[in-house]
C-alpha positions as CSV (number, residue, x, y, z in Angstrom):
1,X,2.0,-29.4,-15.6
2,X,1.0,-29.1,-12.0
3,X,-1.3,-26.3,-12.8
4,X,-3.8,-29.0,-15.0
5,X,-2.9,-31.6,-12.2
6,X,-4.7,-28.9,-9.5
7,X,-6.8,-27.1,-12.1
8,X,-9.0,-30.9,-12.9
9,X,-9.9,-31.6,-9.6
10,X,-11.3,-28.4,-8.8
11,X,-13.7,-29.0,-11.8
12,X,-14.6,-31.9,-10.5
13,X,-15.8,-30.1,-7.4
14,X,-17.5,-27.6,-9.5
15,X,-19.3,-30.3,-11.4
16,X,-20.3,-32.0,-7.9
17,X,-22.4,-28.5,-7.0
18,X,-23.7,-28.8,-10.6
19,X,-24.6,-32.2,-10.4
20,X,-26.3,-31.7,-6.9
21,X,-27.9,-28.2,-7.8
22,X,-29.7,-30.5,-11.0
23,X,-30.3,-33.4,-8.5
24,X,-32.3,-31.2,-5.7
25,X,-34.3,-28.5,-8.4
26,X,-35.1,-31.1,-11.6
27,X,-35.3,-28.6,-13.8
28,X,-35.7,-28.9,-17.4
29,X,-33.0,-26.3,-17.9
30,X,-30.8,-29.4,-18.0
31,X,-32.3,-32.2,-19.4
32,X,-31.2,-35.7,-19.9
33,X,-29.4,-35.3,-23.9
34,X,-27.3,-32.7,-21.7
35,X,-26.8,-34.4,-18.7
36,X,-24.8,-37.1,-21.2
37,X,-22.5,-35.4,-22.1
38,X,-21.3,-33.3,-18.6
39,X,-21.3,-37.2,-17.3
40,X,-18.9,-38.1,-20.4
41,X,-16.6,-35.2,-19.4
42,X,-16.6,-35.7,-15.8
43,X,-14.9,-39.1,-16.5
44,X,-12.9,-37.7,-18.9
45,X,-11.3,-35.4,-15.9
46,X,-11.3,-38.4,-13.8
47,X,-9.2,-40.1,-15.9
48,X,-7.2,-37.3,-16.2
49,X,-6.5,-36.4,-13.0
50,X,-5.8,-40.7,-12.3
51,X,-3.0,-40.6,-15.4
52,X,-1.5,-36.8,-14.5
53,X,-0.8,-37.9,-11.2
54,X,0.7,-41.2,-11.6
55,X,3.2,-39.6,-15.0
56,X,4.1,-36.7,-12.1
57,X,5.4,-39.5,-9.6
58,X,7.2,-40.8,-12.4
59,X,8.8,-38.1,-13.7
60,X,9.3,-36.1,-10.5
61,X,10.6,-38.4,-8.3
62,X,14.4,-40.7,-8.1
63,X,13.8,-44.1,-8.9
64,X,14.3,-45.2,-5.6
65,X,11.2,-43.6,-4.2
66,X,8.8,-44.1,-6.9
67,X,8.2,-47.3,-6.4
68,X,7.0,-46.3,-2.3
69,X,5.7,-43.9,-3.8
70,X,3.6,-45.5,-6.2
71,X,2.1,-47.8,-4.2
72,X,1.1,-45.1,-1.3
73,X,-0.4,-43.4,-4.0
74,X,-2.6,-46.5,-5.3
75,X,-3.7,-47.2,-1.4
76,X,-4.8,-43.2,-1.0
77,X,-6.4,-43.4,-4.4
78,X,-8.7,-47.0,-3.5
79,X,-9.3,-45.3,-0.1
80,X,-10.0,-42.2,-1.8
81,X,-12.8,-43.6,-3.8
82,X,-14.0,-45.5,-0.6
83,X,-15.0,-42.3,1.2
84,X,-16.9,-40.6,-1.7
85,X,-18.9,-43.9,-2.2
86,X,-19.7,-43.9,1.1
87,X,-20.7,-40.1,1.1
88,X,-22.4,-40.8,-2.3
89,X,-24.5,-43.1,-0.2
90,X,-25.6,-40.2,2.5
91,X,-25.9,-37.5,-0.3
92,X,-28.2,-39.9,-2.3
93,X,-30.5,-40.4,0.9
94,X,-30.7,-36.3,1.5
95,X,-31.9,-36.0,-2.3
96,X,-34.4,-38.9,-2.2
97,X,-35.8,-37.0,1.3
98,X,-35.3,-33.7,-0.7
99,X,-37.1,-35.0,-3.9
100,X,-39.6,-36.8,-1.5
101,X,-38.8,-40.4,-3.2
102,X,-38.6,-43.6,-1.4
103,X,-35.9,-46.3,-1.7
104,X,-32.9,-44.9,-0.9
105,X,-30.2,-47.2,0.6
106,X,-29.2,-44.8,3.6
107,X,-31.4,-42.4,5.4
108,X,-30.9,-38.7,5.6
109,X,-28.7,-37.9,8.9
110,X,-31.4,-35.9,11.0
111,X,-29.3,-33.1,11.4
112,X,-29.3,-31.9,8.0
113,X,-33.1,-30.7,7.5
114,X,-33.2,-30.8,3.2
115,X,-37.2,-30.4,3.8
116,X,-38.0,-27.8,0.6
């Protein structure tokens, strides 16, 4: 239905604040045997939200759209995934400056002050 198809990706957001509130506080109200299993469900809604949206094109739209369709669909998903790595990238920067840890592959934007 298109209420799962909108309901997964708004878990997914929910799990990102989770997953960033665990990141910048390390507490051990969340340790690693639990951190398993969210990670195992947030593909699982991944996954879900990948094979929902595909099946709706399929079923909702004529044939000759879907195959337009489809493929716009595949582009906005790769491009999709190219942004959040990207993002990943600054996010993981502001946590290593947050966490005070060295290595991280892109600096902090100076505009965001994460000092704690």
């Amino acid at each position: 239905s298109m209420f799962s198809l909108w309901l997964m990706p708004l878990l997914q957001v929910l799990n990102v604040f989770l997953f960033g509130w665990y990141a910048m506080h390390q507490s051990d109200s969340m340790s690693q045997a639990m951190l398993l299993p969210a990670c195992f469900y947030v593909g699982l809604l991944g996954g879900g939200v990948y094979i929902h949206g595909y099946k709706r094109i399929c079923i909702d739209l004529p044939p000759q759209h879907r195959e337009f369709a489809l493929a716009a669909t595949s582009v906005a998903e790769g491009v999709g995934t190219l942004m959040a790595d990207l993002l990943g990238l600054v996010i993981q920067g502001c946590l290593y400056q947050w966490n005070h840890l060295e290595g991280a592959l892109v600096a902090c934007p100076a505009h965001f002050d994460v000092s704690n």
